[in-house]
C-alpha positions as CSV (number, residue, x, y, z in Angstrom):
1,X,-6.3,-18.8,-19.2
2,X,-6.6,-15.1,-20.7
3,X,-3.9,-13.2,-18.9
4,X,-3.9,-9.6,-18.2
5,X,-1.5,-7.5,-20.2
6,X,1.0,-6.1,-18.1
7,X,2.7,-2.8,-19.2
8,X,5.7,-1.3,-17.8
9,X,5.9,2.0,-19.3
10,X,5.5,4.1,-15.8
11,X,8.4,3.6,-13.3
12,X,6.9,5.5,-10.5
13,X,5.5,3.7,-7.4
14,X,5.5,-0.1,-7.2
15,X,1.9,0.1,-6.1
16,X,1.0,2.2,-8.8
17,X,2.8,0.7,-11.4
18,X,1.0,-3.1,-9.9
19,X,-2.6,-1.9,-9.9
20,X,-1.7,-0.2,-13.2
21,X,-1.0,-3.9,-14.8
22,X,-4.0,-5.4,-13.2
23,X,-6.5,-2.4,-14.2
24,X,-4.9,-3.0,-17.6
25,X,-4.4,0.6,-17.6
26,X,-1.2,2.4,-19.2
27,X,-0.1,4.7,-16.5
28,X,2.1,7.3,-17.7
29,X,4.8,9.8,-15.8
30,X,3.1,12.8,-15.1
31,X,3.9,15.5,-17.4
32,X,3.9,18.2,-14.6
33,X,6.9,18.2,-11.8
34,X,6.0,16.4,-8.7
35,X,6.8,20.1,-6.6
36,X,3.9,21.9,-8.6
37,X,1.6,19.1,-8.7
38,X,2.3,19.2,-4.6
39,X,1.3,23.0,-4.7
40,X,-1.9,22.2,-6.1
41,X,-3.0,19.9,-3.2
42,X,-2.3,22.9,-0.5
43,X,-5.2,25.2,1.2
44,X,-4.8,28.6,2.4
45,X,-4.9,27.4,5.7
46,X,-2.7,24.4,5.2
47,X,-0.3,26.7,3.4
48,X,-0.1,29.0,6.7
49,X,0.4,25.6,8.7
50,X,3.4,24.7,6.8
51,X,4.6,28.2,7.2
52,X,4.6,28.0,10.9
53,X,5.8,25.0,11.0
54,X,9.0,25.8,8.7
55,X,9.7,29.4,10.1
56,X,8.2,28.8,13.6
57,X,10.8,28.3,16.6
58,X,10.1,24.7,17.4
59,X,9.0,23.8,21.2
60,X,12.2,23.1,23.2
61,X,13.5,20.0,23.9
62,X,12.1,19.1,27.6
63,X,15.3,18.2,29.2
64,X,13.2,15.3,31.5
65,X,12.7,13.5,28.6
66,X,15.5,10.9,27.0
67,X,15.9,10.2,23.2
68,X,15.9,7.0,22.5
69,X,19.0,5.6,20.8
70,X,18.6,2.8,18.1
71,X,15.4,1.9,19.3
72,X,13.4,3.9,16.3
73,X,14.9,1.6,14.1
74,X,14.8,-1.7,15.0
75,X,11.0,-0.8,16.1
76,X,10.3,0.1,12.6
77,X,11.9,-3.0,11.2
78,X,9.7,-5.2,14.0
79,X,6.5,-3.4,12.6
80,X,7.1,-3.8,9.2
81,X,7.9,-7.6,9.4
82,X,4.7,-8.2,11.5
83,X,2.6,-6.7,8.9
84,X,4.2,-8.3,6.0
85,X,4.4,-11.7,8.1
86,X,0.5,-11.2,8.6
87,X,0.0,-10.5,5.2
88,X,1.7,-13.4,3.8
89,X,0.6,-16.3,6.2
90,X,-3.4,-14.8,5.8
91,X,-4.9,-18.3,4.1
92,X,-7.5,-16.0,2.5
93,X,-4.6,-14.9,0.3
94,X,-2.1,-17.4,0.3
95,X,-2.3,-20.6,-2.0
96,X,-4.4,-23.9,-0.7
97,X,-7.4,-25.6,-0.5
98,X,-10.2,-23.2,0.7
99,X,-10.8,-20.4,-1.2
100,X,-14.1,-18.3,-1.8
101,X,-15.8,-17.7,-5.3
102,X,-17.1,-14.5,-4.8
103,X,-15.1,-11.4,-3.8
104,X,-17.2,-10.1,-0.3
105,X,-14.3,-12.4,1.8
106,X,-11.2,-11.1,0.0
107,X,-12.5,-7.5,-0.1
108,X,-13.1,-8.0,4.1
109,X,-9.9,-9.1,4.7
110,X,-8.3,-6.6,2.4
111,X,-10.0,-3.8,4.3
112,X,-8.5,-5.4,7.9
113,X,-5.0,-6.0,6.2
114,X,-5.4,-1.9,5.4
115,X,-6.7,-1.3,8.6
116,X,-3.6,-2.9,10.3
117,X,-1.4,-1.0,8.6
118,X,-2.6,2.4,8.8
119,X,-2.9,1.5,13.1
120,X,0.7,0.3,13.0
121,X,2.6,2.8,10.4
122,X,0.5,6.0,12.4
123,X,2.0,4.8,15.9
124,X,4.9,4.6,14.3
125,X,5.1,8.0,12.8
126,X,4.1,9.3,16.0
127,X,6.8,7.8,17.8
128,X,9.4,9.0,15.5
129,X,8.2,12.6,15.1
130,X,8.6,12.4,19.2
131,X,12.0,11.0,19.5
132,X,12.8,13.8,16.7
133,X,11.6,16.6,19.0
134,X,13.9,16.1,21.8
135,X,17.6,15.5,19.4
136,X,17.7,19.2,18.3
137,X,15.6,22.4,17.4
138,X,16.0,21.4,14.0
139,X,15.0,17.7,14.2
140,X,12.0,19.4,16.2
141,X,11.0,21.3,13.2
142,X,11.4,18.7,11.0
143,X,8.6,16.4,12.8
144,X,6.4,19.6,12.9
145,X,6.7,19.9,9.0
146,X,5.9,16.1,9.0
147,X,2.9,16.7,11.0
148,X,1.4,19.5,8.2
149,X,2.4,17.3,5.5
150,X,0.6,14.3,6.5
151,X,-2.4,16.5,7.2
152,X,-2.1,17.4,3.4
153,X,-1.8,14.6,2.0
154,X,-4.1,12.3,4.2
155,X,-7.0,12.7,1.7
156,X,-4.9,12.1,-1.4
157,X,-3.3,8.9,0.5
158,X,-7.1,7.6,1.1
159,X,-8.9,8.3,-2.2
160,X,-5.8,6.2,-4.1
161,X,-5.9,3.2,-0.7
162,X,-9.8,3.0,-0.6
163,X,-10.1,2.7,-4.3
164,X,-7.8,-0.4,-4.3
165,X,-10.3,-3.1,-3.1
166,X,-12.4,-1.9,-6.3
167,X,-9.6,-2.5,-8.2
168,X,-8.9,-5.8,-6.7
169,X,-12.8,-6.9,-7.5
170,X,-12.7,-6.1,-11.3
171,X,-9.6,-7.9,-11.8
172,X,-11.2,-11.0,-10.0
173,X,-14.3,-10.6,-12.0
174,X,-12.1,-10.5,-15.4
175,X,-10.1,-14.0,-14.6
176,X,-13.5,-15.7,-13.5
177,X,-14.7,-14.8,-16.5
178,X,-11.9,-16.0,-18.4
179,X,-11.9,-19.2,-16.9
180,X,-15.1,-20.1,-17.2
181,X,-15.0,-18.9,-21.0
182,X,-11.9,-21.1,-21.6
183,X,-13.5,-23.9,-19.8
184,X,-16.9,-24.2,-21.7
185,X,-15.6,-25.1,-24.8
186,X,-13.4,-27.4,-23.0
187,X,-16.7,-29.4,-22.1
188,X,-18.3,-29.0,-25.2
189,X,-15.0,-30.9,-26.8
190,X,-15.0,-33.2,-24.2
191,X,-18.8,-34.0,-24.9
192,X,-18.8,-34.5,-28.5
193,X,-16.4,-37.0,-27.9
194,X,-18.6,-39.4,-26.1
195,X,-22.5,-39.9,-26.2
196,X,-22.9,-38.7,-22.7
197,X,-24.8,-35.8,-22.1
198,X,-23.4,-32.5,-22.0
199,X,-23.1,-30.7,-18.9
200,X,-22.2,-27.9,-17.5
201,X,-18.3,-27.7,-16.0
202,X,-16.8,-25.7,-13.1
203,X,-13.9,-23.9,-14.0
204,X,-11.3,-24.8,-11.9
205,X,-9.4,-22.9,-9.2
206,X,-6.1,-21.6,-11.4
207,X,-7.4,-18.0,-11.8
208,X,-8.0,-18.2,-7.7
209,X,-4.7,-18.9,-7.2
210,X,-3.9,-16.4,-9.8
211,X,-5.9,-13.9,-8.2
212,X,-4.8,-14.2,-4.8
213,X,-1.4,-13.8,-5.5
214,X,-2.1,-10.5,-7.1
215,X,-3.6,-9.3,-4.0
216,X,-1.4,-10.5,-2.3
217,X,1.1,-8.5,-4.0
218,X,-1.1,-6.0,-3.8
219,X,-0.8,-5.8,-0.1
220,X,2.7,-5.8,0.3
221,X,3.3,-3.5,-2.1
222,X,0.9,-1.0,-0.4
223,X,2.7,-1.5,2.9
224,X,6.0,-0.4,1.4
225,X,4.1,2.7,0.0
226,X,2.7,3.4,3.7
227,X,6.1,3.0,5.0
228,X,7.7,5.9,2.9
229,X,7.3,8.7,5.5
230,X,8.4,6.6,8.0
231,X,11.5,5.9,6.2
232,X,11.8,9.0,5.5
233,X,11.8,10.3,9.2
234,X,14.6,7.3,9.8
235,X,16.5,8.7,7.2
236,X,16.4,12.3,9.4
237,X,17.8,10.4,11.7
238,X,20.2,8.7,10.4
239,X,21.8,11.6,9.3
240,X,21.1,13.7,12.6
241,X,22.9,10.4,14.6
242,X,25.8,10.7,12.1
243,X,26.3,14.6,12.1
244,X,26.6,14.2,16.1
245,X,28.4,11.1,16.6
C-alpha cells in the first residue's frame, strides 16, 4: 500500500507537525518570532482589553468564598482521561470489524469528539481562572489576562480545529485510492492465471485500519493542544501554591 511520506522537519506542535505528515505538506518553523506574529492577531479594542486587564486592579478576592486546594488538579487530570478514554474506546476509530467506506460517519464523529472537548477544556478553564481569583490580586489578574487572551485567539484556535476534518477526508480519499490501485492489478494477475473470468476486486480493509488510526491520533493529539492553557493556568498555580506554602 502507497504510504504517505512523513516529514519531520518542523518541531512545533504535535498536532501540527501530525496533520503536516498526513497532508504531505512540509511545515516549516515560522521565520517571524512567535511574540510579533501574536501582535499581528490583536485589535484596537482587544489591545485596550489586554491593557486593562494587565494594568487594571483586579476585583478583590470575596472573602465568603474558599479556594479550593488540590482539587484543580486532579479535576483536570479526571477530564483529560475521560476524553482521551472516549477517544480511544470510540469503535468508529479504533480497529475491528465494522467500519464505513465513505468518510460522512468518521467526519460526524470527529466533529462530536471536538465538540466534547471544547465543552470539557472551557468548564475547565473557567473553573481554574475562578479558583485563581480568590488566591491573590495577582493570581486574579492573571485569570483576567487569560480571559482577553482566549478571546484573541478563539478565531485562530477554530479556523486551524474546523479545518481538520477536511484534512482527515483527503487523507482517507488518498489511501482508498491507493488500495484499490494496488489491488487491481492484483486481480488482473490473479486472472491471467486461470481461465475464469476477470472480475472486479474489493480492496481490502488495511488502509481502514490505517486510516483510523491516524484519526485517531489525530484526536488525541488535538486534545493535548486544547489542554495547553489549561496547563498553563495549573502551572500558575503550581507556582502560586509553592511561593505560599
Amino acid at each position: 500500500m502507497e504510504q504517505v511520506s512523513r516529514r519531520t522537519g518542523f518541531n512545533g506542535s504535535a498536532l501540527i507537525r501530525l496533520l503536516s505528515r498526513l497532508s504531505n505538506v512540509d511545515a516549516r518553523e515560522p521565520a517571524q518570532p512567535t511574540a510579533d506574529r501574536l501582535s499581528q492577531w490583536f485589535g484596537w479594542t482587544d489591545a485596550i482589553s489586554l491593557s486593562a486587564a494587565l494594568d487594571g486592579a483586579p476585583a478583590t478576592p470575596q472573602t465568603g468564598l474558599r479556594a479550593p486546594r488540590n482539587n484543580e488538579e486532579s479535576e483536570c487530570q479526571r477530564v483529560k482521561a475521560a476524553l482521551a478514554n472516549a477517544i480511544v474506546e470510540d469503535n468508529t476509530f479504533g480497529a475491528g470489524k465494522e467500519a464505513a467506506s465513505d468518510f460522512t460517519p468518521y467526519k460526524r464523529r470527529y466533529l462530536a469528539r471536538q465538540q466534547a472537548m471544547e465543552a470539557g477544556v472551557g468548564s475547565l478553564r473557567g473553573k481554574l481562572r475562578a479558583a485563581m481569583a480568590v488566591k491573590s490580586p495577582a493570581m486574579a489578574r492573571l485569570a483576567s489576562v487569560d480571559v482577553v487572551m482566549a478571546q484573541v485567539l478563539e478565531a485562530r484556535e477554530y479556523s486551524l480545529l474546523s479545518a481538520v476534518p477536511g484534512i482527515l477526508e483527503r487523507h482517507f480519499e488518498r489511501l482508498r485510492k491507493a488500495a484499490e490501485a494496488q489491488q487491481a492489478p492484483d486481480a488482473e494477475a490473479e486472472a491471467s492465471e486461470t481461465d475464469d473470468k476477470p472480475h472486479s476486486a474489493q480492496p481490502t480493509d488495511e488502509w481502514l485500519d490505517v486510516f483510523r488510526k491516524d484519526a485517531q491520533d489525530v484526536l488525541l493529539a488535538e486534545l493535548d493542544f486544547r489542554f495547553q492553557p489549561v496547563e498553563g493556568l495549573l502551572d500558575a498555580l503550581r507556582t502560586q501554591a509553592t511561593r505560599t506554602s
